[in-house]
MIVEXMAR-937295 format. One line per 10 residues: their letters; for each residue x, y, z of C-alpha. Coordinates in steps of 0.001 Angstrom, whole numbers, plus 524288, in hexadecimal, padded with zeros to 5 digits. Example, Ala and Ser with C-alpha at 12.3 -4.5 7.8 and 13.67 -1.06 7.14 Angstrom:
residues 2
as = 8300C 7EE6C 81E78  83566 7FBDC 81BE4
This chain:
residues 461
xxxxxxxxxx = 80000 80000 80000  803EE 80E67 7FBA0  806FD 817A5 80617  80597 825CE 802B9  80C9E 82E77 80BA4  8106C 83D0F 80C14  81F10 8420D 807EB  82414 84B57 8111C  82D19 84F86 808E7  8252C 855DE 7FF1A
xxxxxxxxxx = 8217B 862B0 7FE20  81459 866B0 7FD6E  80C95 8733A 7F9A1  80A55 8755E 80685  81848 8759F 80C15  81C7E 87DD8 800D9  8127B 887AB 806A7  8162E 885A0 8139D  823ED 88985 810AB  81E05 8980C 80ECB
xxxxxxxxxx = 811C9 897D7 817CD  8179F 89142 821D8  825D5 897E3 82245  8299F 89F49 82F7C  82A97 8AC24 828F6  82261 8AC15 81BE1  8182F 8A5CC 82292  81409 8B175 82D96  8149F 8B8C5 82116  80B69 8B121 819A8
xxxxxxxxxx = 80378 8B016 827E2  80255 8BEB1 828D2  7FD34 8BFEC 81A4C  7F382 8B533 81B98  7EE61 8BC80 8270C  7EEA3 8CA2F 8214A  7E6CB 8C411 8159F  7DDA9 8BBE3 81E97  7D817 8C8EA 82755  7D9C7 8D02A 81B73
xxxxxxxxxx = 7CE73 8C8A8 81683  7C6D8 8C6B5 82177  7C93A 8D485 82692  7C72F 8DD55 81A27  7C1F9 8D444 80E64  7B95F 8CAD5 81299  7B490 8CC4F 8207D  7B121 8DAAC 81F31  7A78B 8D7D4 81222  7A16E 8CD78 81B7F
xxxxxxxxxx = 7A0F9 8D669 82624  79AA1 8E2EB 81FDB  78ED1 8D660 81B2D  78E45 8D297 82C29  78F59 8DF9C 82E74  781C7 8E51C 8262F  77B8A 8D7F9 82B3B  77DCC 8DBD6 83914  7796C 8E99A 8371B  76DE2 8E68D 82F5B
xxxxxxxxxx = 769E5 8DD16 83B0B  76CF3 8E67A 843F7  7649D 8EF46 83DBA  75977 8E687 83DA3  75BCD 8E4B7 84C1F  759F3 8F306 84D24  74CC1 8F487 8445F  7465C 8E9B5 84E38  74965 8EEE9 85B01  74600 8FBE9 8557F
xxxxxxxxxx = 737B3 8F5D7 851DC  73605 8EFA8 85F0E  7387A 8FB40 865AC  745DA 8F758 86CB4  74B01 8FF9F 8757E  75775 9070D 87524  75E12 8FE68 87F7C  75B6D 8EFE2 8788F  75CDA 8F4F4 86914  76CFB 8FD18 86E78
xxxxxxxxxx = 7701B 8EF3B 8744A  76B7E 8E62D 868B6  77111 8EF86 85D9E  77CC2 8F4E3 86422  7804C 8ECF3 86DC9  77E27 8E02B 8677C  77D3A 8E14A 85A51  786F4 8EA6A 858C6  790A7 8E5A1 86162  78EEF 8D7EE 85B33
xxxxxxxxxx = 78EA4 8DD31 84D35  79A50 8E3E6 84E8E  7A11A 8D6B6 853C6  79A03 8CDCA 8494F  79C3F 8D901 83D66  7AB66 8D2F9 83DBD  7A589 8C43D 83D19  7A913 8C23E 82EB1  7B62A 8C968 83030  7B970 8BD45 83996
xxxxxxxxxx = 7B355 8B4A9 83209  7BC91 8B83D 824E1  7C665 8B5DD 82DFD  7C3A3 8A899 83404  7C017 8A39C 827A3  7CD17 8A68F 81F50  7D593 8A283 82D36  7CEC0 89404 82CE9  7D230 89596 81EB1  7E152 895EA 821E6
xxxxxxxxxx = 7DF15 88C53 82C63  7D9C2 88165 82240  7E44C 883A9 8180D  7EF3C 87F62 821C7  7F464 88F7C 8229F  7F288 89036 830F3  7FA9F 88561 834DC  806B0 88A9A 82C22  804AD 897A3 83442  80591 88E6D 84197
xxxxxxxxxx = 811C5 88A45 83A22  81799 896B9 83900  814BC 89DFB 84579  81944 89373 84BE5  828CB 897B5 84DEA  82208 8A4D6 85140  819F9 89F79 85CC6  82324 89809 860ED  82B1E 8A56F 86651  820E5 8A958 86E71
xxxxxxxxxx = 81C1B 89907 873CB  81159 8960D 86A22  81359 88AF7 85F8F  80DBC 88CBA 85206  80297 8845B 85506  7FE86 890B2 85E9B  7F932 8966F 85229  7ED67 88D2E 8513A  7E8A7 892D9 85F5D  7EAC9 89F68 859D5
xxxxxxxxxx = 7E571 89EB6 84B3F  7D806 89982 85321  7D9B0 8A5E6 85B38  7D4DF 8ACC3 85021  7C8E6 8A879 8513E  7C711 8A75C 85EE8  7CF77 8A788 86A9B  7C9CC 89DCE 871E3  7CB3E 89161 86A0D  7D7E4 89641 867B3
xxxxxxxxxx = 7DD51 89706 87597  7D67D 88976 876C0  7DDB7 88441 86BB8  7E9D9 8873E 87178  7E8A5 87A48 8799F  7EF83 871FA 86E61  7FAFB 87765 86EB4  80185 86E12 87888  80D87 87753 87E4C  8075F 87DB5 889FF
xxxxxxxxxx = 80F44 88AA1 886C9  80CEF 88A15 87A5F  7FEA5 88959 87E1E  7FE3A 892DC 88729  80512 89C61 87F92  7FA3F 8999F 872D5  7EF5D 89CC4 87DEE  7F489 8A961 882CF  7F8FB 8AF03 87282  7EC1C 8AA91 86D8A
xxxxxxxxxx = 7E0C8 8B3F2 8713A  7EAE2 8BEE9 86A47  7E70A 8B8FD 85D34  7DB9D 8C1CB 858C0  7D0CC 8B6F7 85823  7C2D2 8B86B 85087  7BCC6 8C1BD 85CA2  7C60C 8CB35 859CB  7C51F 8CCBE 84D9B  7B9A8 8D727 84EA1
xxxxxxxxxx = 7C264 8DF50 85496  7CC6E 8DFCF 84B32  7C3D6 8E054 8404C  7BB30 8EC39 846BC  7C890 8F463 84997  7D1A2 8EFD2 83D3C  7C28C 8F325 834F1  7BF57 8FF7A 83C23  7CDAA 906E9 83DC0  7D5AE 900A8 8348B
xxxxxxxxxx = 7CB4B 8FE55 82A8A  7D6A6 8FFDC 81D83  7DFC4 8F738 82554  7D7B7 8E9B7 82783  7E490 8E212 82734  7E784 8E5E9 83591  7DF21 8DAEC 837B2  7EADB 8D202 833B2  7F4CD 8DB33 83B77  7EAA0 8D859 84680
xxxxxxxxxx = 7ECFF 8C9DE 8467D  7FCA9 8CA94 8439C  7FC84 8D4C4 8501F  7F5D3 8C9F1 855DB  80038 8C02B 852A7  80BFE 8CB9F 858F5  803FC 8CC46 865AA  802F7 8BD81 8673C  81266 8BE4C 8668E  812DC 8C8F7 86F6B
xxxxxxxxxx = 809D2 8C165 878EF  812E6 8B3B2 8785F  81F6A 8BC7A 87771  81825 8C173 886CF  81492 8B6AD 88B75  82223 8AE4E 8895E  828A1 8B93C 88FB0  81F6D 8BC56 89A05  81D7B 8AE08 89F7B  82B3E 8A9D6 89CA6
xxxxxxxxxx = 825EF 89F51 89337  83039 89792 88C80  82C57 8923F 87ECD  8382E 88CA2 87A82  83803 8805A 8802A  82A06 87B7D 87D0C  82948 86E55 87A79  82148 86F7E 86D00  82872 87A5C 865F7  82450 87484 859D7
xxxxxxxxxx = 81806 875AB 8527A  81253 86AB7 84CAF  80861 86CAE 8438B  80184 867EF 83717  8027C 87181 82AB8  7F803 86A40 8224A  7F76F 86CFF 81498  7F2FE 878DB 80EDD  7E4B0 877D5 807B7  7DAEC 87F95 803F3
xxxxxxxxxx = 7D239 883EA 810DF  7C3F4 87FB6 81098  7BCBE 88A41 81014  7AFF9 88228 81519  7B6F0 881D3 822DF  7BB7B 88F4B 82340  7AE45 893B0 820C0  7A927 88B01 82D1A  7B2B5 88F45 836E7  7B27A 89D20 832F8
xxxxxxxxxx = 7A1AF 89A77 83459  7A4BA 894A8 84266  7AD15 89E07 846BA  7A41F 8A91D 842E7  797F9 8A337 84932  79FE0 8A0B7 85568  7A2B4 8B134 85433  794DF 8B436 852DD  790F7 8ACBC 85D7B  79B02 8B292 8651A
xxxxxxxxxx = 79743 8C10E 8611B  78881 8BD8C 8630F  78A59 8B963 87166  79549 8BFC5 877B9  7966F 8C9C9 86FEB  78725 8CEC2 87022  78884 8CCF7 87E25  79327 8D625 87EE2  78E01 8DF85 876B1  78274 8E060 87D6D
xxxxxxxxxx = 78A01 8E2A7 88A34  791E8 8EE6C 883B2  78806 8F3A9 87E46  77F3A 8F40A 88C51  78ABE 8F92D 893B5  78F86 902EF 8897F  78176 909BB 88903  77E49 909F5 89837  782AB 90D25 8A4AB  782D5 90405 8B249
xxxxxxxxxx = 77699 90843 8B3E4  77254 904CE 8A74F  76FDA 911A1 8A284  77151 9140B 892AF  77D7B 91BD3 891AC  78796 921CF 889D4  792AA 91726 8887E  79BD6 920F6 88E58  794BC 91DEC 89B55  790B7 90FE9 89928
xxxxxxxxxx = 793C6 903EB 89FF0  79CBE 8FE18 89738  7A55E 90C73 895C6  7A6E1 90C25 8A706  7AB82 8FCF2 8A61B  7B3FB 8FE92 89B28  7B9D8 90BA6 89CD9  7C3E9 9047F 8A72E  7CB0A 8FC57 89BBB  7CA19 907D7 891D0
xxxxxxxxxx = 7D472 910D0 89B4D  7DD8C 904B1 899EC  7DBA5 90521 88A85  7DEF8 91219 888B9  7ECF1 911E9 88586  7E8EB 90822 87AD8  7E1BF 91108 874D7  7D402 90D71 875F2  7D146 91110 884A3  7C2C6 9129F 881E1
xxxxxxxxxx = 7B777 90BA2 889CE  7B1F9 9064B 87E4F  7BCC4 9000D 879BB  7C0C9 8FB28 88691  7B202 8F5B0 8882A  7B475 8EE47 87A57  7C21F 8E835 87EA8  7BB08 8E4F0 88A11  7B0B6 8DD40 881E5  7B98C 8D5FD 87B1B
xxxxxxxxxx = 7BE28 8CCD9 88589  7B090 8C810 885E2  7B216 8C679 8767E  7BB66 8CCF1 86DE7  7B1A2 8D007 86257  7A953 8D822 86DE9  7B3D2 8E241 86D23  7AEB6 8E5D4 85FF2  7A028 8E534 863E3  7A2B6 8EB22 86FC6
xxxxxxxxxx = 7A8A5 8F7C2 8684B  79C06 8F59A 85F42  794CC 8F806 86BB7  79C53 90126 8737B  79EB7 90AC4 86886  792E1 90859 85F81  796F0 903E7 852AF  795E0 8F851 84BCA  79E4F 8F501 83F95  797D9 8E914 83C4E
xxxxxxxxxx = 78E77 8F051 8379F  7946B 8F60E 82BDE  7A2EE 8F420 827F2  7A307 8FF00 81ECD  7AC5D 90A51 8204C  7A2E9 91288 826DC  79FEC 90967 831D5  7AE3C 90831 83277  7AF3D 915C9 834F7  7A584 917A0 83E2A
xxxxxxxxxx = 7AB2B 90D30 84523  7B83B 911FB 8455C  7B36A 91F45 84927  7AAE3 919FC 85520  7B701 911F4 85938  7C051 91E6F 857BF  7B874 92A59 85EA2  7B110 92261 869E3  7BA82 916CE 86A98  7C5FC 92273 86901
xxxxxxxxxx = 7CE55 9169A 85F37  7DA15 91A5D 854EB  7DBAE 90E5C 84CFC  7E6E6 90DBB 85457  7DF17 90B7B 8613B  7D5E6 90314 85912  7DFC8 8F940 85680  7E675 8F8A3 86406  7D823 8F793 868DD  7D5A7 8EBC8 85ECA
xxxxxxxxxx = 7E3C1 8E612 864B1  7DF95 8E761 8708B  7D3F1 8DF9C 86ED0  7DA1E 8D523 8684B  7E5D7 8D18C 871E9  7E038 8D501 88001  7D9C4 8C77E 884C3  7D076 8C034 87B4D  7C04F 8BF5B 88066  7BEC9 8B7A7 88C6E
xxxxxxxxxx = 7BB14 8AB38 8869E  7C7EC 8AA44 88079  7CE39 8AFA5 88D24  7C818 8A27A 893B4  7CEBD 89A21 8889C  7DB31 89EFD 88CC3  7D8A2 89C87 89B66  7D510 88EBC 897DB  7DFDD 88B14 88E9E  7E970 89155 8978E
xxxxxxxxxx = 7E5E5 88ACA 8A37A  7EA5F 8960B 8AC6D  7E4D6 8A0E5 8B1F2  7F1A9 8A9E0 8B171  7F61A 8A619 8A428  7E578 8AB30 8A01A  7E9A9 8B787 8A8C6  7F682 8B75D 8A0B1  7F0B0 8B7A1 892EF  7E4FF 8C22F 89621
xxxxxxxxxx = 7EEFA 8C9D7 89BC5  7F929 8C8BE 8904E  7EE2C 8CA22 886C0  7EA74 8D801 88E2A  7F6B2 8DC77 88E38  7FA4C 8D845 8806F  7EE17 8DE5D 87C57  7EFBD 8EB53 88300  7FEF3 8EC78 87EF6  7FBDC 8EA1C 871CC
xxxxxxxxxx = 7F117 8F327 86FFF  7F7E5 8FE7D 877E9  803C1 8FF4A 86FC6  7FB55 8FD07 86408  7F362 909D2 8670B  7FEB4 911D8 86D6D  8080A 90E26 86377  7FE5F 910B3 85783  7FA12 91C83 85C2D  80884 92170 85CE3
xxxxxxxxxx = 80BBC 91B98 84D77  7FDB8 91DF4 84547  7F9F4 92AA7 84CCC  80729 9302E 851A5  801F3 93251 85E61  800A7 92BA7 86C9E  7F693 92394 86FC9  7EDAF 92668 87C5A  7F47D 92090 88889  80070 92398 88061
xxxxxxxxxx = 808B2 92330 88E52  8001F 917FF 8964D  80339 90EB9 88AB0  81051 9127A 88DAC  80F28 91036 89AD8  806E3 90287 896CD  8113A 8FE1A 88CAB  81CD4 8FFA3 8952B  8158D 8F7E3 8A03A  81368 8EE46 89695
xxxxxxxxxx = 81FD0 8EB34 893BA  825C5 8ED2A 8A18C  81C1F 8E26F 8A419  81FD5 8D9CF 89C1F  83006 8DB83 89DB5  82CEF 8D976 8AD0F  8246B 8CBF8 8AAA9  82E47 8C748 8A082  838A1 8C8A7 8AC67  82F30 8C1A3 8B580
xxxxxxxxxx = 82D48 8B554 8AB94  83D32 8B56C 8A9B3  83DEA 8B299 8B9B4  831CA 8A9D1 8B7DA  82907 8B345 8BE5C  81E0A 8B9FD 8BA1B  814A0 8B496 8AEAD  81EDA 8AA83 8AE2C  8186D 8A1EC 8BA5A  80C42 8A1FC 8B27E
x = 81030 8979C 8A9C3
């Protein structure tokens, strides 16, 4: 009997692609323009066509919503919290559906042709530097859709550092609930420059280096004697991706968001809404006096050198630890707007001018605001994950409060630093950030010195 078998020795079309895709320098290249083109069309061609069609629906329905409680005499208190405070709020949120959608669907499309385990491949010398192995990019490339199963997926990766470290990088990958509010800043102040959205996710990418560059230092890790340095994986051979099965995860995923948005995030909105428009004793107010100004006012003071020290703001930060899309309906709510509604240039406009008189925002401040919101702690539920895969309660405390400070550092010297470059001028706070910065950085010089003696957030591990 004839047995067929395979020769090693020859080389296929796929390893002569590999030895471009998959080379350590050519192939973050390669990475970085797949990207660009990937949230180029799902952030300016596609999902925005899609969006402006959800965006009439909603406001059509909304107006219908309107013409009814307006025929059964509704009063003013009822039709404010059904067409501002929850259809507004959740329009705003679900207005950015297909933009995420685009996105999910051409990502499973580099999944199924065998890209995304070349890029594994090729960031894995990179990890390696700061304790993550290659096959850390799987937790991470699921992070873009949601943070959760991502920090849960971490578990396969048997080297309990290695682990460890994947759980504690992972929630700075900008997943699908945080999209909104890159795509509502990047659409509303930088609405001729769309491919920030890319520079987003490769600033992503610098922070999570920052963040393991911290933690090895800070705990006195040492990665260089793990005992699986090498990554094993499979690099299957490229094909065609189906576009059946693209078209049913991106369908999953985007019913699990609008389930997400129509629970949660009414909920939320509904709560905003209330305690933006009364007082404690439930009297209808200006927001200036309301509920939700007096509670959040408090955090704003300790946003101010980072340019958006504004209660409404602060309130919508706030929000998104409960979810991270509710930052965006939150602002719908707060500050009255609602750019699911129309994605034309002049709700664009009246948008941005909403956002820079009341919310006082440069595009500057807009985009250390939008930082801010992506690398401070992920929503509670994902916070929980963490706690769980961790199994410690000060390694949890750890990671919230790396991810705060990472988050606040980044967005400072974003603001104070852009202020001084695009507008030749100093930021407000100018000499607290100063102040901040430097005790930043004396921080960290006199923990690093603790973890050399073994001290410090060295006895954690």
């Amino acid at each position: 009997m004839e047995k067929k078998g395979t020769d090693s020795s020859k080389v296929t079309r796929s390893d002569k692609i590999d030895r471009i895709v998959a080379n350590k320098y050519l192939g973050i290249l390669i990475f970085a323009i797949v990207m660009f083109v990937v949230f180029t069309i799902s952030q300016t061609w596609l999902g925005p066509i899609i969006s402006e069609v959800v965006g009439s629906w909603i406001g059509t329905f909304s107006g219908w919503v309107e013409t009814g409680l307006t025929n059964i005499g509704t009063g003013d208190f009822l039709t404010g919290l059904i067409l501002e405070g929850v259809i507004g709020g959740f329009g705003a949120v679900v207005g950015f559906l297909p933009l995420i959608m685009v996105l999910f669907f051409l990502l499973n499309l580099l999944e199924d042709s065998g890209y995304m385990a070349r890029v594994a491949l090729v960031m894995d010398r990179y990890f390696k530097k700061i304790g993550l192995a290659g096959k850390s990019i799987i937790p991470m490339y699921v992070g873009t859709a949601c943070s959760i199963p991502a920090i849960m997926s971490a578990r396969t990766i048997k080297n309990e550092k290695q682990r460890r470290m994947t759980v504690l990088l992972t929630p700075f990958v900008p997943c699908g609930a945080k999209l909104p509010v890159i795509a509502l800043f990047v659409t509303v102040f930088f609405t001729d420059a769309s491919y920030l959205t890319a520079i987003v996710y490769f600033m992503a990418i610098a922070v999570i280096f920052l963040a393991g560059y911290i933690i090895k230092t800070l705990t006195g890790a040492n990665f260089d004697e793990q005992e699986d340095t090498f990554l094993i994986v499979e690099l299957p051979e490229y094909k065609l991706p189906s576009i059946i099965r693209a078209l049913k995860v991106m369908l999953d995923r985007a019913w699990a968001f609008i389930k997400k948005a129509a629970t949660i995030i009414v909920l939320m909105n509904a709560i905003v809404w209330i305690t933006t428009n009364f007082n404690f004793s439930f009297q209808s107010v200006d927001p200036s006096d309301s509920i939700l100004r007096f509670i959040s006012q408090p955090v704003a003071w300790l946003l101010i050198p980072l340019g958006f020290g504004v209660w409404g703001l602060a309130a919508a930060a706030v929000a998104g630890f409960v979810a991270k899309e509710e930052v965006v309906g939150a602002l719908a709510v707060i500050f009255a707007f609602s750019i699911s509604d129309d994605l034309e240039v002049v709700g664009i406009e009246a948008t941005r001018q909403i956002l820079s008189t009341t919310g006082g925002l440069t595009a500057v401040a807009a985009f250390a605001y939008m930082a801010f919101n992506l690398f401070t702690p992920p929503c509670f539920a994902a916070i929980g994950a963490m706690n769980a895969e961790l199994g410690s309660k000060k390694w949890t405390w750890f990671a919230v409060g790396l991810q705060f400070g990472i988050g606040y550092f980044v967005a400072i010297i974003i603001y104070q630093l852009g202020t001084l470059i695009f507008y030749q001028e100093l930021g407000i706070g100018w000499f607290a950030s100063i102040f901040i910065i430097a005790a930043f950085v004396g921080g960290f010089i006199y923990m690093k010195n603790l973890a050399k003696k073994g001290e410090g957030l060295a006895k954690i591990g």
